[in-house]
C-alpha positions in Angstrom: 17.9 14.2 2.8 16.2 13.7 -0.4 18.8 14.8 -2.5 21.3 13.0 -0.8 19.3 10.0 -1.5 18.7 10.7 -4.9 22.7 11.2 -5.5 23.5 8.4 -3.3 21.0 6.4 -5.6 22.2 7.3 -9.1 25.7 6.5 -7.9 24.5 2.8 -7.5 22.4 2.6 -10.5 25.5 4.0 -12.9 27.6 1.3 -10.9 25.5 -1.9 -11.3 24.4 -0.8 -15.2 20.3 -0.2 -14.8 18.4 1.5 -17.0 16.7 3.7 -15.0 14.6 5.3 -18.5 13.5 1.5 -19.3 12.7 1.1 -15.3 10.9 4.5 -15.0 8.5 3.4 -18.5 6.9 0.6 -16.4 6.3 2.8 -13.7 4.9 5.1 -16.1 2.7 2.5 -17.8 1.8 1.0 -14.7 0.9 4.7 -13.3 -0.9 5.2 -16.7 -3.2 2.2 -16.7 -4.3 2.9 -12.8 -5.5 6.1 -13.7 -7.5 4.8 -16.3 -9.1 2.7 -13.8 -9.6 5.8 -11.7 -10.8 7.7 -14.3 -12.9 5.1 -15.2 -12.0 4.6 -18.8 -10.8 0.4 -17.5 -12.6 -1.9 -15.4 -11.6 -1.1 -11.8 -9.8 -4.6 -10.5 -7.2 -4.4 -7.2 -5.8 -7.5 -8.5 -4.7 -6.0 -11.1 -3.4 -3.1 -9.6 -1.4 -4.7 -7.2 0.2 -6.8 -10.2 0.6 -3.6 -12.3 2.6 -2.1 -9.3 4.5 -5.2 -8.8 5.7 -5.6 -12.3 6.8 -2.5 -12.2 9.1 -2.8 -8.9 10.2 -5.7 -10.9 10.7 -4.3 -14.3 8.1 -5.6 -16.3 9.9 -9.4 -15.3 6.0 -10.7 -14.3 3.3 -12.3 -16.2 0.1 -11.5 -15.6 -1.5 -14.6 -16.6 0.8 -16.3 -14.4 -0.5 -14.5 -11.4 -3.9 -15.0 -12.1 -3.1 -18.5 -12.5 -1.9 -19.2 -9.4 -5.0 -16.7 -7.6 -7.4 -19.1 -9.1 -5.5 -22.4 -8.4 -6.2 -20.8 -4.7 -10.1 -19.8 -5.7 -10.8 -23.7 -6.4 -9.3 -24.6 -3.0 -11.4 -22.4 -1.0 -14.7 -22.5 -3.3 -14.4 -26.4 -2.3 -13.4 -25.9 1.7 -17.1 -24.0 1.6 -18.6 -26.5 -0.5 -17.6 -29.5 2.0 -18.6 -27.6 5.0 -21.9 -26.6 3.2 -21.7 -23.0 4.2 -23.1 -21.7 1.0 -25.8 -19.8 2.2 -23.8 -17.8 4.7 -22.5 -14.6 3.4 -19.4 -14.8 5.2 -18.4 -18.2 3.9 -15.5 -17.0 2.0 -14.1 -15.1 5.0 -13.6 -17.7 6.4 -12.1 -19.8 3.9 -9.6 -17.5 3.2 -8.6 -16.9 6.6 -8.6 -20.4 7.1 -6.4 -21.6 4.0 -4.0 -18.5 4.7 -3.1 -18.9 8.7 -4.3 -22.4 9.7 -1.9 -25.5 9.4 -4.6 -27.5 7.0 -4.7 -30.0 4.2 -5.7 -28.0 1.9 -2.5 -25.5 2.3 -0.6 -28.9 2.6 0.4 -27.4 6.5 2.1 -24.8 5.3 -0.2 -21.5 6.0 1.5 -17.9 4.7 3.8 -16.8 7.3 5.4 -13.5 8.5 9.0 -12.4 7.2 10.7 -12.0 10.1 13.4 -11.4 8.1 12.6 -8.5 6.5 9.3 -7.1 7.1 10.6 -3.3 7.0 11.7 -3.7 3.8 15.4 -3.0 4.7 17.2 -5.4 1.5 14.2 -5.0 -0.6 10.6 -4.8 -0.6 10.0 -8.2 -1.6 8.2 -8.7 1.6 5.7 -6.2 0.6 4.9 -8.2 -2.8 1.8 -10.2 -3.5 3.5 -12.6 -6.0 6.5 -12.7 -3.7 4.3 -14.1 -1.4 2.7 -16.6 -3.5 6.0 -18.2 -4.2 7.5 -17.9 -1.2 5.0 -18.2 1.5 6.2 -15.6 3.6 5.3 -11.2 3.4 3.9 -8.8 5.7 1.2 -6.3 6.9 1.5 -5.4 3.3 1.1 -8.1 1.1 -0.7 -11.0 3.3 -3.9 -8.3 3.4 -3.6 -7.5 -0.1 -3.5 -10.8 -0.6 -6.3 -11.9 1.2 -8.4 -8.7 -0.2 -7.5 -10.6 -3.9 -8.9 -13.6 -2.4 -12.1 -12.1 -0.9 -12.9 -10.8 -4.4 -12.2 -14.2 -6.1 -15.3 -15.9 -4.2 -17.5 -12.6 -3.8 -17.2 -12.3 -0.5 -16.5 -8.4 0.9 -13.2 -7.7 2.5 -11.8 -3.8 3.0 -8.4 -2.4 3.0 -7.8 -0.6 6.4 -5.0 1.5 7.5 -3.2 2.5 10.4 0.6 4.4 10.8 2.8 2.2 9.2 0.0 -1.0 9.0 -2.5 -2.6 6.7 -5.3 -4.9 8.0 -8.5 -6.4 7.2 -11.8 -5.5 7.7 -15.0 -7.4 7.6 -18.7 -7.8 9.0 -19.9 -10.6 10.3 -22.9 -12.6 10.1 -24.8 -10.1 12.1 -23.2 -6.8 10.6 -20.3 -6.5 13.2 -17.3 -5.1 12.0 -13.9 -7.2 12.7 -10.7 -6.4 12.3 -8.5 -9.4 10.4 -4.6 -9.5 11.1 -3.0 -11.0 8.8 0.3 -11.2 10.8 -0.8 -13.1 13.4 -3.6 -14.9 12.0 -5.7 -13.4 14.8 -8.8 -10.8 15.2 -7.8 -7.5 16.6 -9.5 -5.0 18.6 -9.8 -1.7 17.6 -8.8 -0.1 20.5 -5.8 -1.7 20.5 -4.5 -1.2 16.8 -5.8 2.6 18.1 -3.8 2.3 20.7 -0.7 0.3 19.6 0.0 2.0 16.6 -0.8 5.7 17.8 -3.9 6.4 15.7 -4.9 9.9 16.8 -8.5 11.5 16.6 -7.9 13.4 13.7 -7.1 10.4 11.7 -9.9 8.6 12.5 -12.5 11.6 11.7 -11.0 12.2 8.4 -10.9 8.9 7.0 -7.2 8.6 6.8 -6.7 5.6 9.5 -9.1 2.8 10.6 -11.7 3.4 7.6 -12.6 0.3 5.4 -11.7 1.5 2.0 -14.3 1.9 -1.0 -12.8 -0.5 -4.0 -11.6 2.8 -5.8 -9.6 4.1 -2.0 -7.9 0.5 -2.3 -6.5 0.9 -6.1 -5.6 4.6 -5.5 -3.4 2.9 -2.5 -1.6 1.2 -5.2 -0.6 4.7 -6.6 0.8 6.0 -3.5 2.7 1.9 -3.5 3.7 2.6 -6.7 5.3 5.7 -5.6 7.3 4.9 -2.9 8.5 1.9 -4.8 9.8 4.6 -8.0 11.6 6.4 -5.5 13.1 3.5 -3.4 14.4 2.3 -7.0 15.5 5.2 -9.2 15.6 8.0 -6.4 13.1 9.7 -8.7 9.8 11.3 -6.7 8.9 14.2 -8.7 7.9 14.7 -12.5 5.1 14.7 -14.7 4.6 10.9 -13.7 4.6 11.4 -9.8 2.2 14.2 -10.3 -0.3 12.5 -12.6 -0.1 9.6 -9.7 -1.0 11.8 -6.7 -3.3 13.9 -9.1 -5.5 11.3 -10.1 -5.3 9.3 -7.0 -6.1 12.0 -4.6 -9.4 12.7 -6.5 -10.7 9.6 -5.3 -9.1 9.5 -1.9 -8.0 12.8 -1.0 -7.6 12.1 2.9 -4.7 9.6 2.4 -1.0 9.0 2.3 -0.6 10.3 -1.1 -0.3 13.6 0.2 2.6 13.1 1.2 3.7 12.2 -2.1 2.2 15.6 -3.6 4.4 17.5 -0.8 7.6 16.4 -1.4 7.0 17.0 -5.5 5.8 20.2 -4.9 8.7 20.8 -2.5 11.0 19.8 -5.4 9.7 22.1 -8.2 10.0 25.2 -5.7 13.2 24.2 -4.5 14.6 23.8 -8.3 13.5 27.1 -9.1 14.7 28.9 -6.5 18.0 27.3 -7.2 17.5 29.0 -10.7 17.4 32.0 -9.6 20.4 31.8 -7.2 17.9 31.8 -4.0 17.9 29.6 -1.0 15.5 31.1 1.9 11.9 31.0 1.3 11.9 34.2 2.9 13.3 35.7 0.2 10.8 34.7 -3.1 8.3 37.1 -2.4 9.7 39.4 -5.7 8.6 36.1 -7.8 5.1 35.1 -7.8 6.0 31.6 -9.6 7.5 31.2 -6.3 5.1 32.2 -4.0 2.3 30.0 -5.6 4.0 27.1 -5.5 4.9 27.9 -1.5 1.9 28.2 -0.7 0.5 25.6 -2.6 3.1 23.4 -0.6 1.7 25.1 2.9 -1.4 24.3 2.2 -0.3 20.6 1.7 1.7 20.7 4.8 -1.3 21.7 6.5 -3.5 19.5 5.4 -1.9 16.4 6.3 -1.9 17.7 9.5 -5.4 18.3 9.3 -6.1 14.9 8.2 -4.0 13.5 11.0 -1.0 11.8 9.3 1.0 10.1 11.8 4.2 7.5 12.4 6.1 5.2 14.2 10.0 5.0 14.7 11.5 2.1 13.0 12.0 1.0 16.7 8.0 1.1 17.8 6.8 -0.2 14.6 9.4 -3.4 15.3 7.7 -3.7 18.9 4.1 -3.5 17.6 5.0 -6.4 15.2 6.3 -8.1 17.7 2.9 -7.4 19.8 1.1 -8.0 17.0 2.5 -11.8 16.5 2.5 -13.0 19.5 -0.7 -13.2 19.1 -1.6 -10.3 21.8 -4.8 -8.9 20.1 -7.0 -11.3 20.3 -11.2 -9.9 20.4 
């Protein structure tokens, strides 16, 4: 299936005239300056992750000054909703300023909260549903970009907000006043219970225990997620998910958060180097590299992968249940 993508891909690219080497350098730089983050060698900042992962869906087309304009035009209007309701001393202030200016019809969003694209939420045309500075122009994203944004947000006026996760699902996660955790949907605007995102979105055991699902990511967890965007973005683009680029991605990000969808991402590369060089040597059956011990270590270095996600729990919907949790989801069925 992969290769079919990749030649179905490279068909289109050679038709409409992209570059894919100019597109793949802003992945690469994009890649490159996460890691540094990760690494530790660059101030660790999700905002400008996410940007760096943007930019490079959109081939470098973005200004980043721009985006951090327009974050802190927001900052101001929420620093000011706390001010007037004097709620400085509560810790949970900017929660719910940000909640407020991003789902509630309200002056200060002019009565036009962000929205849900209905339209496109899968990503089917594009991913431009999935993109934080889509979002700020347009008004309208998903389970993807409305929590990233609000996570931006949360940071901008020191407040705490974590990335969560669930099969095919980002939310928000937050304590309270009294150190009760809550469970923001950005979707709907609403508070979810756990049991039923558990529930709704078929959240096994496994990937609870390990982290994988349900967890409230550490800062560093949230900006390796970029990564594993950043990936699945490269390949939806230029067919390309494998090479010295991927692997420094999934490398660097898994050191940080090695219970996560990344994974993934290091299975199918792997998958691709052994399948390459079994096609080298005129093989097709895993069965038969056991003469080659190039071979073997990089099947069982792909096992061990394949194994471990199932370990960790890794699960999914079909595009068909993800569309009805959404539409659970928004009509506003999860409330506490």
């Amino acid at each position: 299936m992969k290769r079919f993508k990749f030649t179905l891909l490279i068909g289109l690219i050679l038709l409409i005239g992209i570059d894919v080497s100019a597109q793949a350098d802003y992945y690469k730089q994009a890649v490159d300056e996460i890691c540094d983050m990760l690494n530790e060698k660059k101030p660790l900042s999700f905002k400008r992750a996410v940007f760096l992962t943007e930019n490079a869906y959109y081939n470098g087309q973005l200004n980043y000054t721009d985006f951090c304009n327009e974050i802190e035009n927001i900052k101001i209007i929420v620093t000011k909703m706390i001010e007037a309701k004097g709620l400085q001393k509560y810790r949970t202030a900017g929660n719910w300023a940000v909640f407020s200016f991003m789902t509630e019809k309200i002056p200060e969003n002019n009565y036009s909260p962000f929205q849900y694209d209905f339209e496109n939420f899968m990503g089917d045309k594009d991913y431009e549903s999935f993109m934080v500075s889509s979002l700020l122009k347009n008004k309208k994203g998903n389970c993807h970009s409305l929590p990233y944004l609000y996570k931006i947000l949360a940071e901008e006026v020191n407040v705490e907000a974590f990335i969560a996760l669930a099969p095919m699902h980002v939310f928000i996660k937050h304590k309270d006043e009294k150190g009760q955790w809550w469970n923001l949907e950005l979707t709907s605007g609403t508070f979810s219970r756990t049991s039923f995102i558990i529930e709704s979105f078929n959240v096994t055991d496994a990937g609870m225990e390990s982290g994988l699902y349900m967890k409230p990511l550490t800062l560093k967890e949230s900006i390796a997620l970029c990564l594993s965007d950043l990936l699945d973005y490269y390949d939806k683009q230029t067919g390309i998910f494998y090479g010295e680029v991927v692997r420094k991605a999934y490398s660097t990000g898994l050191s940080v958060y090695p219970n996560s969808l990344l994974q993934l991402a290091k299975r199918d590369e792997i998958k691709y180097r052994l399948d390459k060089a079994m096609e080298v040597k005129g093989l097709n059956d895993y069965s038969k590299i056991e003469p080659y011990p190039e071979l073997i270590e990089l099947y069982e270095e792909m096992d061990k992968t394949v194994k471990y996600i199932q370990q960790i729990g890794f699960s999914k919907l079909t595009d068909k249940q993800y569309r009805e949790k959404v539409e659970q989801i928004t009509s506003g069925q999860t409330q506490n």
